[in-house]
KEKE-3310 file (N, C-alpha, C; in steps of 0.2 Angstrom, whole numbers, plus 5000, padded with zeros to 4 digits):
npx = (5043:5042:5027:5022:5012:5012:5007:5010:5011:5004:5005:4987:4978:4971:4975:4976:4963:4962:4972:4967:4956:4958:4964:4956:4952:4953:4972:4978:4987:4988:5000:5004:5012:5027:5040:5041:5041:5054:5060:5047:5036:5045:5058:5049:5039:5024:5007:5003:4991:4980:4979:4988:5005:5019:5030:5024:5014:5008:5009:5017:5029:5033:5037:5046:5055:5061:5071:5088:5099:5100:5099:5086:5086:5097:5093:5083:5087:5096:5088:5082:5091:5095:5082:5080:5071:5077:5090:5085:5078:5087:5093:5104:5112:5114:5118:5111:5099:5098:5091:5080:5075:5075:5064:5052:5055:5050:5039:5031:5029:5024:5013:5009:5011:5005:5000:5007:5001:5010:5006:5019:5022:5033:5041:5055:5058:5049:5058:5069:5064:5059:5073:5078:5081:5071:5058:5044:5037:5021:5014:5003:4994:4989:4979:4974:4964:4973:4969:4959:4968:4979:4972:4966:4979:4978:4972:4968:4973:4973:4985:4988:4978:4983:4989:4998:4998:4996:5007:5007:5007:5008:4998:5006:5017:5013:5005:5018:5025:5015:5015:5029:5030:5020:5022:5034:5032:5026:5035:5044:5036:5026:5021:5022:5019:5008:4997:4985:4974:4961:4954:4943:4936:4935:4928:4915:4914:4916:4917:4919:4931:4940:4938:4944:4958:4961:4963:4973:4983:4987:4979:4969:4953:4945:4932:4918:4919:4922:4907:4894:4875:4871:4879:4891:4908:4916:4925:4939:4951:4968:4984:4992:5008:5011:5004:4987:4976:4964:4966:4963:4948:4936:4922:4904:4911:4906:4908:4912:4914:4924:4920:4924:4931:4928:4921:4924:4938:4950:4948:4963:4971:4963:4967:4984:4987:4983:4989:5002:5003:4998:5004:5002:4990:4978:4984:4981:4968:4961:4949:4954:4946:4933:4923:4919:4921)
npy = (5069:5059:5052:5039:5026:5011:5000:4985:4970:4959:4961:4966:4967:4976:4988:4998:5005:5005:5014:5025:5028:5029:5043:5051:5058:5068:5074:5062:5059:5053:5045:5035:5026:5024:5021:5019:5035:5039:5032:5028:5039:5054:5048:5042:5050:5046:5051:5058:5056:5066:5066:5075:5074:5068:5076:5090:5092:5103:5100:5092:5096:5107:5101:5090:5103:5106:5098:5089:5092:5079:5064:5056:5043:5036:5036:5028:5016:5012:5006:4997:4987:4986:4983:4969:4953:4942:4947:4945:4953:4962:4978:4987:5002:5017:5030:5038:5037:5050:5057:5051:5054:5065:5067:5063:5069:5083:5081:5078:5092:5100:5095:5098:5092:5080:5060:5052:5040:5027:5015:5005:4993:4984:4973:4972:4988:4993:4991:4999:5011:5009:5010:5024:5042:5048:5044:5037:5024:5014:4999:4993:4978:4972:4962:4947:4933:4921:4917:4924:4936:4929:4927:4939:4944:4940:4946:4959:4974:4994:5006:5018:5023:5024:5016:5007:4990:4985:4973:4958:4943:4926:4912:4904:4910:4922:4918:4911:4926:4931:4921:4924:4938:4940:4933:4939:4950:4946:4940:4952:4961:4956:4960:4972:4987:4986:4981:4973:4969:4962:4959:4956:4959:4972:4975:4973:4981:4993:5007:5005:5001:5010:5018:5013:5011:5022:5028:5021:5023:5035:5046:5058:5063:5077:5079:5072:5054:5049:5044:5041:5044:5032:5024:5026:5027:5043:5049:5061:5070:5061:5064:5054:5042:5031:5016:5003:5008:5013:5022:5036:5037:5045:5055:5046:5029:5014:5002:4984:4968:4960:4945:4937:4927:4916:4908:4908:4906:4889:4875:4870:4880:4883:4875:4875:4888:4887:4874:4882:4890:4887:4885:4898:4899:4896:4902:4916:4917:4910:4898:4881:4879:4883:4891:4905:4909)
npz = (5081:5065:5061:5052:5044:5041:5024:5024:5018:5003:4987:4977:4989:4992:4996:4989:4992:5002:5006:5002:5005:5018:5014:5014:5029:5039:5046:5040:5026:5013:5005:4998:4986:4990:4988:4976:4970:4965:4954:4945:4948:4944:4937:4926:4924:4930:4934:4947:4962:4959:4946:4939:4929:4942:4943:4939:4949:4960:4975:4976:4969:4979:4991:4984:4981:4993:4994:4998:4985:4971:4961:4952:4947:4950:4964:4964:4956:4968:4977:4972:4972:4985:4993:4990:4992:4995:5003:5014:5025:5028:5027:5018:5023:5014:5006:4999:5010:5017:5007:5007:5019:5021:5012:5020:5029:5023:5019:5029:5038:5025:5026:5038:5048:5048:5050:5042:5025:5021:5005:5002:5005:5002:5012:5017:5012:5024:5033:5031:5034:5045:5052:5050:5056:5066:5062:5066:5066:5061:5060:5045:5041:5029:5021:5011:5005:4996:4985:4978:4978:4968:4959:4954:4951:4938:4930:4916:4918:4916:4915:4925:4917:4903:4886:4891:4900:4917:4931:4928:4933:4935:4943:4952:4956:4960:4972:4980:4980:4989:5000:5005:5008:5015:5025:5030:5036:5046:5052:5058:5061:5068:5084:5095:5088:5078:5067:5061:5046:5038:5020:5016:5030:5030:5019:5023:5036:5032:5038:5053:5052:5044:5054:5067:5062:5059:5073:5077:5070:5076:5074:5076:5069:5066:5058:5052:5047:5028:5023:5016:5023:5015:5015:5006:5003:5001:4989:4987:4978:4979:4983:4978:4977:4962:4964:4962:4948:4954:4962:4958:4957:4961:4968:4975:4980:4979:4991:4993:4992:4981:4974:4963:4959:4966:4961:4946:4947:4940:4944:4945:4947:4958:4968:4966:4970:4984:4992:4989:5000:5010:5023:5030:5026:5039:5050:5045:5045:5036:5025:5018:5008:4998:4999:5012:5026)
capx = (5044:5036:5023:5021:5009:5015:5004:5012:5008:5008:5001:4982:4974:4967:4980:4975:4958:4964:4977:4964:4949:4963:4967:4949:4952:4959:4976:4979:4992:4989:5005:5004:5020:5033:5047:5041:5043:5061:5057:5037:5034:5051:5059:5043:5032:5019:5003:5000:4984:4977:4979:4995:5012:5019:5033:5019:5008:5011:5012:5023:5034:5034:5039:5051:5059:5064:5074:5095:5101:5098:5096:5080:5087:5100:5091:5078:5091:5100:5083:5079:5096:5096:5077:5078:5070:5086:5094:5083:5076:5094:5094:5112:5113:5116:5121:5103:5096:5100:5088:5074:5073:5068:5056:5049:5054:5045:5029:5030:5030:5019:5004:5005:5011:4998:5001:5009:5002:5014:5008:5024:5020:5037:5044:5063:5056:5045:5063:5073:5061:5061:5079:5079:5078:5064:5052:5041:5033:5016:5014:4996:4997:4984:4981:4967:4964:4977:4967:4958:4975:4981:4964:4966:4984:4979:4966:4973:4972:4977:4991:4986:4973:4985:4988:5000:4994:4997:5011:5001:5009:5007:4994:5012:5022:5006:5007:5026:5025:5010:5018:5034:5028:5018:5027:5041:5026:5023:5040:5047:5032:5018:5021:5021:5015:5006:4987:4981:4966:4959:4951:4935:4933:4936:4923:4910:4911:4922:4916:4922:4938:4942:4941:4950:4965:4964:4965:4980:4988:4986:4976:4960:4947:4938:4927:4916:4923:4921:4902:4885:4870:4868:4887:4896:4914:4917:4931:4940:4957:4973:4991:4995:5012:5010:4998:4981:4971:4956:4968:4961:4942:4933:4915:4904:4910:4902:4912:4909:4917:4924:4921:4921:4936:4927:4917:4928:4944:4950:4953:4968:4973:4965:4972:4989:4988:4979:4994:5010:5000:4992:5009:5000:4981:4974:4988:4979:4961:4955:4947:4957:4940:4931:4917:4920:4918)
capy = (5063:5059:5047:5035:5021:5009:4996:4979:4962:4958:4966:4966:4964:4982:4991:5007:5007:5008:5023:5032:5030:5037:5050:5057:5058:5072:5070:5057:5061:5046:5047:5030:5020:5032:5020:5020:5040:5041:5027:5029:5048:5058:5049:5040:5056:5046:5055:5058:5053:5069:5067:5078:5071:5071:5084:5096:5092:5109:5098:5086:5102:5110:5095:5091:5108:5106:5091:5091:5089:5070:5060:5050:5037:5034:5032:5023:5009:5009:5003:4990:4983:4985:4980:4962:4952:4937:4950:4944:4960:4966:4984:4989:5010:5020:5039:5040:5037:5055:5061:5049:5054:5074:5070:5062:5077:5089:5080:5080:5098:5102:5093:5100:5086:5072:5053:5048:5035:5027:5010:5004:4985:4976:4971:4978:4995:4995:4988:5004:5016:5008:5013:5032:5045:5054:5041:5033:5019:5009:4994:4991:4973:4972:4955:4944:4928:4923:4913:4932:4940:4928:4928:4946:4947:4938:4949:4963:4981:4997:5009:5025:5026:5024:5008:5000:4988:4984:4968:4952:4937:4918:4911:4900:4916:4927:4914:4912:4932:4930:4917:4928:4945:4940:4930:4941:4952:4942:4937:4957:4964:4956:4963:4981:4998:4982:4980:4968:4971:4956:4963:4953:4961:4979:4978:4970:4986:4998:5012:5002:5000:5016:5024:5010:5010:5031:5026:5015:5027:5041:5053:5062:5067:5082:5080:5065:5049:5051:5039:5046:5042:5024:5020:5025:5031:5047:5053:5069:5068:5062:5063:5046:5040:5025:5010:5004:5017:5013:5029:5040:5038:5052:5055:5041:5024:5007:4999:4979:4961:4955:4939:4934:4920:4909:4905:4908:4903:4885:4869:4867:4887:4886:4871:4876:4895:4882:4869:4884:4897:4882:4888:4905:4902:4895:4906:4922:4916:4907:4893:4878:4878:4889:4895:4910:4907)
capz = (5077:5060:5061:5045:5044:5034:5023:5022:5015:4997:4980:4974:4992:4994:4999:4987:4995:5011:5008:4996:5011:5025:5014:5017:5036:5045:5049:5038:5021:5006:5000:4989:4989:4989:4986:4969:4968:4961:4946:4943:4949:4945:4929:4922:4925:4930:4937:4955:4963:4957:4939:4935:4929:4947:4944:4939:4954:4965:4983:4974:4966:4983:4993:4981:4982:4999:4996:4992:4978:4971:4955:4957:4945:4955:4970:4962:4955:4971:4983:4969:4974:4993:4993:4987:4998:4995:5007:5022:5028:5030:5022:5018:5024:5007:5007:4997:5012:5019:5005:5009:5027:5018:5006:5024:5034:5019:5017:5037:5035:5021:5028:5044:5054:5048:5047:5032:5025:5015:5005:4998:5005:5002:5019:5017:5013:5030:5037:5027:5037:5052:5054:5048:5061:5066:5061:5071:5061:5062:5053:5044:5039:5026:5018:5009:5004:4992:4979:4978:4977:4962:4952:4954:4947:4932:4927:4913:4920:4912:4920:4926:4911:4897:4884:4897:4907:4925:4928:4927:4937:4933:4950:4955:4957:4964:4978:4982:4984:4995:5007:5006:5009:5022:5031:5032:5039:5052:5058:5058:5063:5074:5090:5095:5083:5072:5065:5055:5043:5031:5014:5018:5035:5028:5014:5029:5039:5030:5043:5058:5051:5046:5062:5072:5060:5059:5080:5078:5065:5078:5071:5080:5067:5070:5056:5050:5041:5023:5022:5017:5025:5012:5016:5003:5001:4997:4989:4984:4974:4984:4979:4981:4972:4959:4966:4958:4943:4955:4965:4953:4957:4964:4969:4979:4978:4986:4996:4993:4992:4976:4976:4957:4960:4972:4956:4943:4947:4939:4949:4945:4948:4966:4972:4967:4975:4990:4990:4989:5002:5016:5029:5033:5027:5044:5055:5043:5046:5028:5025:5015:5002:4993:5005:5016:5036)
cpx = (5039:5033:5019:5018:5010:5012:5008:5011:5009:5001:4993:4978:4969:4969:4978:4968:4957:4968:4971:4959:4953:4965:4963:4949:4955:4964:4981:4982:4991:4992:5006:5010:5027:5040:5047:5042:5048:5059:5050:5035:5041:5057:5054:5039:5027:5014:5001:4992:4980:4978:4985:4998:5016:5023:5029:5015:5011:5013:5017:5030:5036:5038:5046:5057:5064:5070:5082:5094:5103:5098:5092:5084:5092:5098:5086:5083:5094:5092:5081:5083:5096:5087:5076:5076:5075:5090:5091:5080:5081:5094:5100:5112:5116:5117:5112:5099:5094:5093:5080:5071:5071:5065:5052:5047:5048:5038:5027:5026:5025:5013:5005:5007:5006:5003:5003:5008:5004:5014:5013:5024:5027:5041:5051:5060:5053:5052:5069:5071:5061:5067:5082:5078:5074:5059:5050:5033:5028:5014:5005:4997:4991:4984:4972:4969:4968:4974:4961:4964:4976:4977:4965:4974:4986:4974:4970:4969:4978:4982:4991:4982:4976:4984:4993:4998:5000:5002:5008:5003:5006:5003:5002:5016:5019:5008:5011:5024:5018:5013:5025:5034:5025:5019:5034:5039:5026:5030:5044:5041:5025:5016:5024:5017:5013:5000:4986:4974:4967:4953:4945:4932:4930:4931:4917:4906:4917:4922:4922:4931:4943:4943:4945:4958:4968:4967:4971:4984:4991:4983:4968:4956:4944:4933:4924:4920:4918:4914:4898:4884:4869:4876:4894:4899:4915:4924:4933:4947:4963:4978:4995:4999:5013:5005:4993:4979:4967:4959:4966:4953:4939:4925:4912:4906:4908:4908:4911:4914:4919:4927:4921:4927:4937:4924:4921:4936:4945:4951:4957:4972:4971:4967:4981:4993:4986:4987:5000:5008:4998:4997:5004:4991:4978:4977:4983:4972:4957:4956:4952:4949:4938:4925:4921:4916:4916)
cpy = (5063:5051:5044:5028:5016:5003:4991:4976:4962:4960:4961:4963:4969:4987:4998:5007:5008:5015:5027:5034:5034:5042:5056:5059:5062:5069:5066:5060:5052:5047:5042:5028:5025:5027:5020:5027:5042:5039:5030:5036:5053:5054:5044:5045:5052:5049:5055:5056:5056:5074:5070:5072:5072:5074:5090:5097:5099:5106:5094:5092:5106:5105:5093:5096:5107:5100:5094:5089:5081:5069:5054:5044:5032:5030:5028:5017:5008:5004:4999:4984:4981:4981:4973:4960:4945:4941:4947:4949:4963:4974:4986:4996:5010:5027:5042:5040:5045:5058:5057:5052:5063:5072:5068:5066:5082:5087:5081:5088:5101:5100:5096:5095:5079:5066:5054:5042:5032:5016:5005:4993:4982:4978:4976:4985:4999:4993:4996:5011:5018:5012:5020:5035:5048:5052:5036:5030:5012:5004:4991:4986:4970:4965:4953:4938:4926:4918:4920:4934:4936:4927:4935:4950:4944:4943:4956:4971:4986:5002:5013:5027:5026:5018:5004:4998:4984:4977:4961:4945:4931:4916:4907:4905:4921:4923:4913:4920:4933:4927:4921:4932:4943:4938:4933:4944:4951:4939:4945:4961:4964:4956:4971:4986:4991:4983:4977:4970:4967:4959:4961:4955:4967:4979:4978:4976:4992:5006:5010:5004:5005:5020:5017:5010:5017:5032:5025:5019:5033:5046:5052:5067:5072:5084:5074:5058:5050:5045:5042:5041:5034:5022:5022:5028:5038:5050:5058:5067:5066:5063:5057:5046:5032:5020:5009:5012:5016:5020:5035:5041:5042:5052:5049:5033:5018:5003:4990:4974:4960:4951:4934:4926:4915:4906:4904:4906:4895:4881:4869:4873:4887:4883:4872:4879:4891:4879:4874:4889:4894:4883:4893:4905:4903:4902:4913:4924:4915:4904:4887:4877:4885:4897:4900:4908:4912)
cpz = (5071:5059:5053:5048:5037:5034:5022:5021:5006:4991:4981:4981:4997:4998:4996:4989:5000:5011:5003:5001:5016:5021:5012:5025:5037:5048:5047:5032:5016:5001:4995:4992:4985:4989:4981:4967:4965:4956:4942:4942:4945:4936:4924:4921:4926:4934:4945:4954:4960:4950:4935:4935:4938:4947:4943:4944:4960:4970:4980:4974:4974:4990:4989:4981:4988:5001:4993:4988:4974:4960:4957:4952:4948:4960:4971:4959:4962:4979:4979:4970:4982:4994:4991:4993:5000:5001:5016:5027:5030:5025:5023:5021:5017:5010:5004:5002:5019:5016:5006:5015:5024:5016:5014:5028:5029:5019:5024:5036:5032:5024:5036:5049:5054:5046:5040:5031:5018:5014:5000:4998:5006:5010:5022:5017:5021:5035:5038:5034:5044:5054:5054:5056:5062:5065:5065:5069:5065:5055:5053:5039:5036:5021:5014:5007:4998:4985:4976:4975:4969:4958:4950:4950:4939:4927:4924:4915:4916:4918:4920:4919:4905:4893:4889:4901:4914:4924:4929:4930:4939:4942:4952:4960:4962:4974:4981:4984:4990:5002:5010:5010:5014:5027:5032:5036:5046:5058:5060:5062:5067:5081:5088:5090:5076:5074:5060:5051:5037:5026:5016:5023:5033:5024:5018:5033:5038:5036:5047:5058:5048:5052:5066:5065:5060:5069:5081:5076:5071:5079:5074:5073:5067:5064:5052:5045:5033:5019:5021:5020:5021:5011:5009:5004:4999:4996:4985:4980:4983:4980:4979:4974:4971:4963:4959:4953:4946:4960:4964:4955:4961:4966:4975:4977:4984:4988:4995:4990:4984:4975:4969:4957:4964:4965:4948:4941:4945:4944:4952:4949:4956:4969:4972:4972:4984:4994:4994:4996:5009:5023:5031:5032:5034:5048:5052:5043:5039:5028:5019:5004:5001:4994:5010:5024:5038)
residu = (UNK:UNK:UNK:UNK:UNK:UNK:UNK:UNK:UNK:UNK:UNK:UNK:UNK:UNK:UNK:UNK:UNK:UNK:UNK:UNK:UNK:UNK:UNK:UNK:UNK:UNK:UNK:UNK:UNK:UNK:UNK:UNK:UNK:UNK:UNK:UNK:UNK:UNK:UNK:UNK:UNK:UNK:UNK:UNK:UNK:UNK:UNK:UNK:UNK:UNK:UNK:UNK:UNK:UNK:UNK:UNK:UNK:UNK:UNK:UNK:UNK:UNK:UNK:UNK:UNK:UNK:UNK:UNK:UNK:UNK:UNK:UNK:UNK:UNK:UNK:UNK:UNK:UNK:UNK:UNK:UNK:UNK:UNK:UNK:UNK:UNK:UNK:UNK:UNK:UNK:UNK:UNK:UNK:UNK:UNK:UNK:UNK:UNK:UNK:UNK:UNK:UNK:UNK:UNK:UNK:UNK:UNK:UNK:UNK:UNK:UNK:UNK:UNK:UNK:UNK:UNK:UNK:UNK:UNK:UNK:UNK:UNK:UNK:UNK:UNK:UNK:UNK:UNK:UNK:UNK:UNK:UNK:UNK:UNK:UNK:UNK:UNK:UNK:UNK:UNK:UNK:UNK:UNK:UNK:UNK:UNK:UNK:UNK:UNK:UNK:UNK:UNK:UNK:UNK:UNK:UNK:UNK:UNK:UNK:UNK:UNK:UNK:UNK:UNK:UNK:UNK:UNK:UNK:UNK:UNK:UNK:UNK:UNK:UNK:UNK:UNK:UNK:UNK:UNK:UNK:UNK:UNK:UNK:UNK:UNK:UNK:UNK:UNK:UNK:UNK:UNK:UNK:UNK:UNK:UNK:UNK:UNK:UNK:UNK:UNK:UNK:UNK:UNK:UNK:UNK:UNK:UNK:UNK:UNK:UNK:UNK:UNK:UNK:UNK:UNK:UNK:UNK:UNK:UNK:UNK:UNK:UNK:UNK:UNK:UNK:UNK:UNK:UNK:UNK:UNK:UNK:UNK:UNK:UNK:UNK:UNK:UNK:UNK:UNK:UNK:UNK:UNK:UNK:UNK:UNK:UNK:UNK:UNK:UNK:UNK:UNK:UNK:UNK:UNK:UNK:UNK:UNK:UNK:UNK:UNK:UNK:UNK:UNK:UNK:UNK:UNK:UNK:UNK:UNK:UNK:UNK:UNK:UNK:UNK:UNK:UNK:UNK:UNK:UNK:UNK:UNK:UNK:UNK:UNK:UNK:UNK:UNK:UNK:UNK:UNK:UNK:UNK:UNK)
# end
């Protein structure tokens, strides 16, 4: 069986900090959100986690090899149609789904048998995978506070280090995908091969939680989690496909809370994300205010 951990919940809530930290752990594979490989990686060219265009990255290239014969545009248009979430987590079967279950089988393979951890996030895809053969899928249901979340999707980021920036969405709309996504979450996947992790816990005791999620995932360590002695992160390149440019960063980083839109964010901006988001706060463990419990 090929064992895929799959991050769920909704954009901007530290999702590429969690796949970039497990893809220092033995065992573990940070493959990034591989539903955007057809589109993003393959007719965008854009860079894998480890800097190349990712048809030039050799494990991309060899991985790739192994696959039928495909046109990624294709099957990149056709999962942006069956993925809507209008559909109700219903995923149609497509004939492209023959060549998703390889590139799964080859990264299988390439690594040796490690976790794949794959943060693609939207619900349907975690639903798409469910269904494939040979996969035997855990869902890491990653979340944060959503008046964080859409402070954070207003703020202009670049994309993958070039002049384009990231997609930047109105706090109204940040919030509807908030409540959406993780309430599909919650009703498809909180029982069984589930783990929940809130952004705010994870920076607290980022250790901890690396190894209880490397635990969950499956995977046995045999050499230390990637922390010096004064805490910090260390990381090496991974190949993670598309997410955040913070996927890019290398060497030691601090691990820590950014909390600049308890202070920052409007009135008028956190009551609304407040207001559209207030179904799932309590149930998700945040406070209706601006203080942290």
């Amino acid at each position: 069986m090929i064992r895929v951990l799959y991050l769920a919940g909704s954009g901007r809530s530290g999702s590429t900090l969690v796949t970039t930290a497990l893809g220092q752990v033995d065992g573990l594979f940070a493959a990034g959100e591989l539903r955007y490989l057809w589109q993003r990686g393959l007719v965008e060219q854009r860079p894998c986690g480890c800097g190349q265009p990712l048809p030039d990255c050799p494990m991309w290239s060899a991985v790739l090899a192994k696959l039928p014969p495909h046109e990624p545009a294709s099957i990149a248009a056709g999962l942006r149609e069956r993925l809507r979430m209008r559909n109700r987590l219903r995923v149609p079967p497509s004939p492209d789904d023959a060549t998703i279950t390889a590139l799964y089988e080859a990264i299988h393979a390439h690594t040796g048998g490690a976790v794949i951890v794959d943060s693609s996030k939207l619900p349907p895809y975690g639903v798409l995978l469910a269904g494939l053969p040979g996969i035997d899928l855990r869902v890491l249901h990653v979340v944060r506070d959503p008046r964080a979340a859409a402070f954070s999707w207003r703020r202009r980021r670049s994309l993958d280090g070039d002049d384009r920036l990231m997609t930047r969405h109105p706090v109204w709309k940040a919030a509807l995908l908030w409540t959406v996504w993780n309430g599909a979450v919650l009703r498809r996947w909180s029982r069984g091969a589930y783990l929940r992790v809130r952004y705010e816990d994870l920076v607290q005791d980022p250790q901890a939680w690396v190894r209880r999620i490397a635990a969950f995932a499956g995977a046995a360590p045999s050499s230390p989690l990637p922390f010096t002695e004064d805490g910090l992160l260390t990381l090496a390149p991974t190949h993670s496909v598309a997410g955040n440019p913070v996927r890019h960063r290398t060497g030691g980083v601090e691990v820590r809370a950014d909390d600049e839109w308890r202070t920052a964010m409007s009135p008028r901006s956190f009551a609304l994300v407040t207001a559209l988001t207030s179904p799932l706060l309590r149930r998700l463990g945040y406070p209706f205010g601006r203080r942290a419990r």
